[in-house]
ZATIPA-275268 format. One record per residue: x, y, z of N, C-alpha, C, CB in turn; residue in one letter. Coordinates in steps of 0.2 Angstrom, whole numbers, plus 5000, padded with zeros to 4 digits. Glycine has a CB too. Example, Ala and Ser with C-alpha at 12.3 -4.5 7.8 and 13.67 -1.06 7.14 Angstrom:
// residues 2
[[5066, 4972, 5039], [5062, 4978, 5039], [5066, 4984, 5039], [5057, 4978, 5045], 'A']
[[5064, 4989, 5035], [5068, 4995, 5036], [5064, 5000, 5039], [5070, 4997, 5029], 'S']
***
This chain:
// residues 104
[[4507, 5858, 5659], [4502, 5863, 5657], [4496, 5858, 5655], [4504, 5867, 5651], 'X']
[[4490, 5861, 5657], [4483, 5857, 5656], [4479, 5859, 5648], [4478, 5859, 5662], 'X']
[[4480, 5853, 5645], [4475, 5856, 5640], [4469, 5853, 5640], [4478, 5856, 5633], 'X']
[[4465, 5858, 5637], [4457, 5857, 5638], [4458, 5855, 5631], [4452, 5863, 5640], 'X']
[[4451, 5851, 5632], [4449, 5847, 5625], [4444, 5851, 5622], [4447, 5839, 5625], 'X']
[[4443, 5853, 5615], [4438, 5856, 5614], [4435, 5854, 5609], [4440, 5862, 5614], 'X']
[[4428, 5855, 5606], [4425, 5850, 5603], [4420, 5857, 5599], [4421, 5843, 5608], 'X']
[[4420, 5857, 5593], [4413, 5861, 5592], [4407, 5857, 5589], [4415, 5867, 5586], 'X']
[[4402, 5859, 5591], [4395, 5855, 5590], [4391, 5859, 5589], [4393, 5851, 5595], 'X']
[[4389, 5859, 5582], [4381, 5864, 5580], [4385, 5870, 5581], [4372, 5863, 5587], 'X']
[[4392, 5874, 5579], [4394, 5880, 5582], [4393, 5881, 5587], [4391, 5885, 5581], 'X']
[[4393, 5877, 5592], [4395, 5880, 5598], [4401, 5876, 5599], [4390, 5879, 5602], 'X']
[[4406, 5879, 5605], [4411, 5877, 5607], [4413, 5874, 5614], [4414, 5881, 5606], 'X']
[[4413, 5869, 5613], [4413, 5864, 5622], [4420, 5864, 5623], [4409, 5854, 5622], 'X']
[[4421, 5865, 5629], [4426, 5861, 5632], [4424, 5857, 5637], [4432, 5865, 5635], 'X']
[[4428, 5852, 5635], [4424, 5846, 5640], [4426, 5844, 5646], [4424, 5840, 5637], 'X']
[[4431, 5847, 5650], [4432, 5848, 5656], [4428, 5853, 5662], [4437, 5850, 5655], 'X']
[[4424, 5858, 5659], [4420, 5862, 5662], [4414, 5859, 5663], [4420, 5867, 5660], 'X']
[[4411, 5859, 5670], [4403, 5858, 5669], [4400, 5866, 5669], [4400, 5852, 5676], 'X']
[[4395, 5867, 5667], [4389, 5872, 5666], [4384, 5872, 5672], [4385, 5870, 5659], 'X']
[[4382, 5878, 5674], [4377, 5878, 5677], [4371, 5880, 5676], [4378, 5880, 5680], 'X']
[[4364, 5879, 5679], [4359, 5880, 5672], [4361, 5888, 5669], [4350, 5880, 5675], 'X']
[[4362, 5893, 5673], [4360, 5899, 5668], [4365, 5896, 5662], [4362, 5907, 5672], 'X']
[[4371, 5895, 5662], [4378, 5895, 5657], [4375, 5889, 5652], [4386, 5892, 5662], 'X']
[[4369, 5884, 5655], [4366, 5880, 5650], [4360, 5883, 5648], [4365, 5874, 5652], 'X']
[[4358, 5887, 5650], [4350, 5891, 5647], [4353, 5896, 5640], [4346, 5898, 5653], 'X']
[[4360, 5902, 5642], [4361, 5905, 5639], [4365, 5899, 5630], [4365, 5910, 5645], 'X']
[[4367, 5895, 5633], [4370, 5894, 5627], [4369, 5889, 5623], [4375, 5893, 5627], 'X']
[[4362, 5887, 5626], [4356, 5882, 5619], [4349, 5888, 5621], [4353, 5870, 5623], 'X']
[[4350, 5893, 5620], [4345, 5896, 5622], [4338, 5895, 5622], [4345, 5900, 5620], 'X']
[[4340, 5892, 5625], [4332, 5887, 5631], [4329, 5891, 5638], [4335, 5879, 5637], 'X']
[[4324, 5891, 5642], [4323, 5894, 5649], [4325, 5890, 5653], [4318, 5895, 5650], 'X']
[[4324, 5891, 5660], [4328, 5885, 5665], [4322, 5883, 5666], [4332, 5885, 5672], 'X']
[[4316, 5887, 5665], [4310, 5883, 5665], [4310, 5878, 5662], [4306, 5886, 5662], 'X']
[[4312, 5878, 5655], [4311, 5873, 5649], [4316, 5866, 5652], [4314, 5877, 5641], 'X']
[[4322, 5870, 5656], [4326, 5866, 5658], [4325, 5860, 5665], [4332, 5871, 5659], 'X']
[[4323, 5864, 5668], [4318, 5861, 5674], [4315, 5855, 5671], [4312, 5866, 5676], 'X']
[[4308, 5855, 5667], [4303, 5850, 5664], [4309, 5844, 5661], [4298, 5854, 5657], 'X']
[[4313, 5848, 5658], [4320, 5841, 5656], [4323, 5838, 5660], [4326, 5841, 5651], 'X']
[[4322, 5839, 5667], [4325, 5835, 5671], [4319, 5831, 5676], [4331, 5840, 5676], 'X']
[[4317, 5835, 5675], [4309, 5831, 5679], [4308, 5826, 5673], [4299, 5837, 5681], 'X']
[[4307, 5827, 5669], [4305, 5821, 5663], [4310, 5815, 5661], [4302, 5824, 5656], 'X']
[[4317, 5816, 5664], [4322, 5813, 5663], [4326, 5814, 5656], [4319, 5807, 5665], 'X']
[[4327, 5817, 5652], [4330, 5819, 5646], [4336, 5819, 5650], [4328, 5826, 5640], 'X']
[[4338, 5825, 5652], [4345, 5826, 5656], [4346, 5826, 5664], [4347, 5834, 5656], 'X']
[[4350, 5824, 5665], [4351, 5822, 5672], [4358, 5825, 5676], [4352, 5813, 5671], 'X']
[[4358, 5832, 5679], [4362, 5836, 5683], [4368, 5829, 5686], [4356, 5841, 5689], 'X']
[[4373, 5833, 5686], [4378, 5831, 5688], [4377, 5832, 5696], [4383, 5832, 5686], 'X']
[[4377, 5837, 5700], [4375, 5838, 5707], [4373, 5845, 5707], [4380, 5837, 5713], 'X']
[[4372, 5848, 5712], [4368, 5852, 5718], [4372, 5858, 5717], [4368, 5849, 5727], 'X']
[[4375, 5863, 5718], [4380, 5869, 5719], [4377, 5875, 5719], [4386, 5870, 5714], 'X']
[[4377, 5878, 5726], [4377, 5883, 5727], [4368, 5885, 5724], [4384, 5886, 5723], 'X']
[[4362, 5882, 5728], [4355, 5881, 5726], [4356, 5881, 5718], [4351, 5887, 5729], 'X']
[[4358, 5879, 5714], [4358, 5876, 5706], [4361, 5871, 5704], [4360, 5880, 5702], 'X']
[[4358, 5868, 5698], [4362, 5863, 5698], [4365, 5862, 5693], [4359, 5858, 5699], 'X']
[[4371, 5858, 5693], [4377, 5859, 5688], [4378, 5852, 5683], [4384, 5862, 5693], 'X']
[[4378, 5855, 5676], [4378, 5849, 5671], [4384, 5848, 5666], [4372, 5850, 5667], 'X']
[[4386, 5842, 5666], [4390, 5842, 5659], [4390, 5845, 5655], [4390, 5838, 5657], 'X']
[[4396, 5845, 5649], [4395, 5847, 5645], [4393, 5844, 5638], [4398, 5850, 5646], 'X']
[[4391, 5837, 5639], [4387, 5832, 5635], [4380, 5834, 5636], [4388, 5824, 5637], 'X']
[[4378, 5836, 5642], [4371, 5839, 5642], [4372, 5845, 5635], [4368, 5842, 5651], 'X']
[[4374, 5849, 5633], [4373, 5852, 5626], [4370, 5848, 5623], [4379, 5855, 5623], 'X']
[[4374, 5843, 5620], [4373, 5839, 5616], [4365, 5838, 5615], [4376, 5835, 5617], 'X']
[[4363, 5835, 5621], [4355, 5833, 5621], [4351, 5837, 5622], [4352, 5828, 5623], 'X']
[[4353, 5843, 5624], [4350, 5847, 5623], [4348, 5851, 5619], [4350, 5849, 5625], 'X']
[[4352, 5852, 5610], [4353, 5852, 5606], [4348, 5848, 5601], [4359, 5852, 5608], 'X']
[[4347, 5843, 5603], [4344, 5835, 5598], [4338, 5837, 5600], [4346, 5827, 5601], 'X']
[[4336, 5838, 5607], [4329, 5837, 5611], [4327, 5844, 5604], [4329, 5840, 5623], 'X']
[[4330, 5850, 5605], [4328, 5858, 5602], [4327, 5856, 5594], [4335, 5866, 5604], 'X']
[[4329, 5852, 5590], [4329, 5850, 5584], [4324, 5843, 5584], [4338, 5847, 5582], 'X']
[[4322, 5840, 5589], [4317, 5835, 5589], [4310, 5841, 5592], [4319, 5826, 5595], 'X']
[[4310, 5844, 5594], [4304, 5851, 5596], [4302, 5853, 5591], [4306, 5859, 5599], 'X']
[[4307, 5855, 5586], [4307, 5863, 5580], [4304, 5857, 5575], [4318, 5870, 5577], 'X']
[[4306, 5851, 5572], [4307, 5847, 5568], [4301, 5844, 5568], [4311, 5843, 5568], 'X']
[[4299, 5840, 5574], [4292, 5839, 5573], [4288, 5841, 5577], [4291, 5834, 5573], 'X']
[[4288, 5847, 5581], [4283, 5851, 5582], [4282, 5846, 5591], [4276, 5850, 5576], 'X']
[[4283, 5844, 5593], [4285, 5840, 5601], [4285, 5844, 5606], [4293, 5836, 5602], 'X']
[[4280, 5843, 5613], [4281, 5846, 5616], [4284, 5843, 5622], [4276, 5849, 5616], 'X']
[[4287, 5847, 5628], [4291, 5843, 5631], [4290, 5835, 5632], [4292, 5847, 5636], 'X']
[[4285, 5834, 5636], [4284, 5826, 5634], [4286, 5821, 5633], [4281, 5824, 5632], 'X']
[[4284, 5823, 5625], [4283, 5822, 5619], [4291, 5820, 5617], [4279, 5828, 5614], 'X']
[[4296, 5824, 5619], [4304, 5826, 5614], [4305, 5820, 5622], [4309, 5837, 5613], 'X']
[[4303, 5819, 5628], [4305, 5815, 5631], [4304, 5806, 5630], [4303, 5817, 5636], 'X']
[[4299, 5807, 5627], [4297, 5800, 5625], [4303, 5799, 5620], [4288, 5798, 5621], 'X']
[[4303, 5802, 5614], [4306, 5803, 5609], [4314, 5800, 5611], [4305, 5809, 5607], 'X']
[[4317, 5805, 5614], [4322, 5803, 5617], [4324, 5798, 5620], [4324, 5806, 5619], 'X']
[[4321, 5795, 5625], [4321, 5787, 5629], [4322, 5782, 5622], [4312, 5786, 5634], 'X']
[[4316, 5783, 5617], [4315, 5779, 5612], [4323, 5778, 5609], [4308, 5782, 5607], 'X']
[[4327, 5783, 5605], [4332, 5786, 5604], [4336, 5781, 5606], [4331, 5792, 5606], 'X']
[[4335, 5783, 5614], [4343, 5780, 5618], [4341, 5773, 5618], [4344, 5784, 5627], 'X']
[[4336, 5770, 5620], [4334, 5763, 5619], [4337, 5759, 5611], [4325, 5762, 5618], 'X']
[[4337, 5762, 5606], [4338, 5759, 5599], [4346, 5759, 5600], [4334, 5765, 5591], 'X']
[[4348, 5766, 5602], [4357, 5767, 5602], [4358, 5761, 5605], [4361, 5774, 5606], 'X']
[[4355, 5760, 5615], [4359, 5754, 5616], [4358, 5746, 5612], [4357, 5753, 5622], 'X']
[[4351, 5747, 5609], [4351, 5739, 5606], [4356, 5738, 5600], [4344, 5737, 5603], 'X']
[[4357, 5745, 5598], [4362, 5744, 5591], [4369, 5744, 5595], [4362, 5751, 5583], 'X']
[[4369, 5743, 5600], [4376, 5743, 5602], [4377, 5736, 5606], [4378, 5749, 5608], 'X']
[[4373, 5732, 5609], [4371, 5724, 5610], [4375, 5719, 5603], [4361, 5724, 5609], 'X']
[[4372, 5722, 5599], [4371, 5719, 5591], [4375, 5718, 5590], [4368, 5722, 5586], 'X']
[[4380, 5726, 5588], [4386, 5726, 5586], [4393, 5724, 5590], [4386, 5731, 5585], 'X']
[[4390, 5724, 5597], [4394, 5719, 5599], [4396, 5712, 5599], [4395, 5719, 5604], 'X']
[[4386, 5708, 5601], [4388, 5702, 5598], [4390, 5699, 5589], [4383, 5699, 5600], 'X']
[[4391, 5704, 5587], [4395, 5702, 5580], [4401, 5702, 5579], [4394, 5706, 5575], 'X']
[[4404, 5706, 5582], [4412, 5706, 5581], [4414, 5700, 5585], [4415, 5714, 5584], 'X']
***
């Protein structure tokens, strides 16, 4: 029997075997795909592939999608803006992970 791993995050409930397609990602960070679109052109999230003319995403994209809507509402950011933000973000995580490797 397969079990699924399930994770709750911000109330919501992932299982992390399924991927999402945009509507199933719009409805459940209630975002537009509009909104969703601009975060893939600007590079925040990055679709796993193509299915069925839509494209279908992990379910770690909640996650930053989630952060991106909390870096929006928090400091007022408009998509761009939450994209820079996030790059910056992910840049500091990798160097604190450099760091902490060369220490141990």
């Amino acid at each position: 029997m397969k079990r699924n791993i399930v994770k709750i995050y911000e109330g919501i409930l992932i299982e992390e075997d399924k991927p999402l397609n945009m509507n199933q990602l719009s409805e459940r960070c209630m975002i537009s795909e509009i909104e969703i679109e601009e975060l893939v052109y600007e590079g925040v999230i990055e679709p796993l592939q193509m299915q069925e003319e839509t494209w279908i995403f992990s379910r770690e994209t909640l996650w930053r999608l989630k952060k991106v809507q909390r870096l929006r509402r928090d400091l007022d950011l408009n998509i761009p803006g939450a994209a820079l933000t996030m790059q910056l973000l992910d840049r500091i995580a990798e160097l604190e992970n450099m760091i902490r490797r060369s220490t141990d």
